[in-house]
C-alpha positions, 0 to 999 in steps of 0.5 A, a space after each residue: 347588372 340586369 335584373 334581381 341578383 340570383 342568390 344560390 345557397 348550399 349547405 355543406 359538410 367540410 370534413 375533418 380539419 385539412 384532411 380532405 387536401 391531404 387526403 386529395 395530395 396523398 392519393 399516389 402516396 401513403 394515405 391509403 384511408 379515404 374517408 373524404 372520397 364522397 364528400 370530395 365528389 359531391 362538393 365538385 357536383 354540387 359547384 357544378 350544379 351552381 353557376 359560378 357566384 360573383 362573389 361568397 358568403 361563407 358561414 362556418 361553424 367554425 367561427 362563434 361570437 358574441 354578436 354577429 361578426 362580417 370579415 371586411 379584410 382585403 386579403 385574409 389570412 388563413 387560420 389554420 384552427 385545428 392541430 396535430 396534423 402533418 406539416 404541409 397542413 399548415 402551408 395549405 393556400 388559398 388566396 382568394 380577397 375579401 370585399 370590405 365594401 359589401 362586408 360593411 353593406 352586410 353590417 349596416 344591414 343587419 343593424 338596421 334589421 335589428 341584428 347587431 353586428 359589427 366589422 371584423 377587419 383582422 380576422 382570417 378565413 377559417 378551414 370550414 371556408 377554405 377547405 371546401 372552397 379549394 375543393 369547389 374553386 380551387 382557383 381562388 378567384 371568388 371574393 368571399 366574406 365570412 359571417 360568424 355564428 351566435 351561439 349560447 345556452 338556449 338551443 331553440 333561440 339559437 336556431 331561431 335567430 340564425 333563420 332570422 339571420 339568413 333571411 336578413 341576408 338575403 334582404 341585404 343581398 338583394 337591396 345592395 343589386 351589386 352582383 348577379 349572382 350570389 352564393 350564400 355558403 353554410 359550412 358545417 357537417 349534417 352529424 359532429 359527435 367526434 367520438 361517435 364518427 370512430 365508432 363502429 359498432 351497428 348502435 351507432 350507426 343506427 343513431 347517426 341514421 336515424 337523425 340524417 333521415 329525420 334530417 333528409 325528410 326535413 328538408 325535402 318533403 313537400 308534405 310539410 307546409 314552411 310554418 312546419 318545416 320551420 317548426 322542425 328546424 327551431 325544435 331540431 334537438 327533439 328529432 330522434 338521435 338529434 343530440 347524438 348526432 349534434 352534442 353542440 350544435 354550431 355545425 348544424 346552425 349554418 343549415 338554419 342560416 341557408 333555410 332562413 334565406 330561401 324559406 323552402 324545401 332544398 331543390 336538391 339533397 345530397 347523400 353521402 358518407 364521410 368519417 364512416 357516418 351517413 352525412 346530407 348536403 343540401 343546396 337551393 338553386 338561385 
C-alpha cells in the first residue's frame, strides 16, 4: 500500500433483531409493516458515502465482556441472539471470514496500551454485525473482526474507556499499515428503550426527541471545542431524556467507541425514523 491507512468510521443503528432482512424479503409478501424502510435506505447511502474498506471492525452492542474481546475465527459462524421470530430468520447467511492475524495485532495492541484483551477464537459474529452488514455488503466479501464492549455499573467510567478504547484502535490501525482502507463500524441504536419504541403517545415522542437533538447537536456542532464534545459524551446520562432513550446503555457505547477514534465533529449525520422513534447515524470520512 501507499501512504497512511484511510480509516472511515460510522455509527449505526441495526434495527430489531433480523426484522429488516425479513422486512426486505417480505416486501411483495405479507409484511405489510416497514418500520426498517428509512434505516435500510440510509445504510445503503452511507456505504456509498465510503469507499469500500479492506476490511472491518465491528462494535456491537450486542456483545458485553469482562475485558475487551477480538473474534480471531477464520469463518465465524453467525449467532442468531434474538428469538421469537419466524424461521427463515434462523437461516439468514452471511459468510464473510475473519482475519485472526489482524485480530491478534489488535489484542497485542491494546495490551500494550494498557487495555486488557484477549482472543476470542469460537465466538461467532452477532446480528448487530451481520444485519446491517448484509444491507451495507450484501456480497459477504469484506474480512470483518468483532471487538466487544466493557460494561459495568459506572456509566461515566463506561464511556470514558470505551473513547480510550476507539482512539487506541485507531493507533493500532495505523501502526500495523496493512490495508488502505479501514472501516471501524459501531453498531447500536441512537434510542433503546424497548417499551418506549411501542409507545405512541405524543409524551414519548417528545422524549425520544428531545435526546436524539441533544444527540445531533453533540456530534455536530462546531461550537463546541473536543474537551467539550467529549465532556458531553463521558456525561451523555445528563442530557434531557437521556435515560429514557438509554435505560441500559451498550447501544449507545459503540458511538463513544467511533468518537474516540476521530476526536472530531462527524463530517455527516443522518437523520432517520426506525420503530417509530427518531433515530441519528453518524460517519467520519477516512
Amino acid at each position: 500500500m501507499n501512504g497512511p491507512t484511510r480509516i472511515s468510521t460510522a455509527y449505526i443503528s441495526h434495527g430489531g433483531g433480523p426484522l429488516p432482512l425479513l422486512e426486505i424479503q417480505s416486501q411483495e409478501g405479507e409484511m405489510q409493516t416497514r418500520y426498517h424502510a428509512e434505516m435500510i435506505e440510509t445504510l445503503i447511502t452511507l456505504s456509498q458515502e465510503i469507499a469500500k474498506p479492506d476490511v472491518i471492525i465491528v462494535i456491537s452492542a450486542h456483545w458485553e465482556e469482562a475485558v475487551v474481546k477480538v473474534t480471531a475465527g477464520a469463518k465465524p459462524d453467525l449467532i442468531y441472539d434474538y428469538y421469537g421470530f419466524p424461521e427463515q430468520a434462523y437461516s439468514l447467511k452471511y459468510p464473510a471470514k475473519g482475519n485472526a492475524e489482524f485480530a491478534n495485532n489488535i489484542v497485542n495492541g491494546l495490551n500494550t496500551r494498557g487495555i486488557t484483551a484477549k482472543a476470542e477464537h469460537t465466538r461467532g459474529f452477532d446480528h448487530g454485525m451481520f444485519i446491517p452488514l448484509s444491507i451495507m455488503y450484501p456480497a459477504a466479501d469484506i474480512p470483518c473482526v468483532q471487538v466487544s464492549l466493557v460494561t459495568g455499573s459506572n456509566k461515566r467510567r463506561d464511556a470514558q474507556f470505551h473513547i480510550s478504547l476507539g482512539k487506541a484502535l485507531k493507533e493500532i490501525i495505523d501502526n500495523i499499515g496493512a490495508f488502505e482502507h479501514v472501516l471501524i463500524l459501531g453498531s447500536g441504536s441512537s434510542f433503546h428503550n424497548m417499551h418506549g419504541f411501542f409507545d405512541s403517545s405524543e409524551e414519548a415522542l417528545h422524549k425520544a426527541t428531545r435526546f436524539n437533538n441533544w444527540l445531533q447537536t453533540t456530534m455536530r456542532s462546531s461550537a463546541y471545542s473536543e474537551t467539550e464534545r467529549k465532556s458531553r459524551l463521558v456525561e451523555w446520562f445528563t442530557g434531557p431524556e437521556a435515560q429514557y432513550a438509554h435505560p441500559k446503555e451498550e447501544h449507545l457505547l459503540p458511538l463513544h467507541v467511533c468518537y474516540g477514534a476521530n476526536n472530531k465533529a462527524v463530517d455527516n449525520a443522518f437523520s432517520l425514523t426506525l420503530l417509530t422513534k427518531p433515530a441519528s447515524m453518524f460517519l467520519w470520512r477516512g
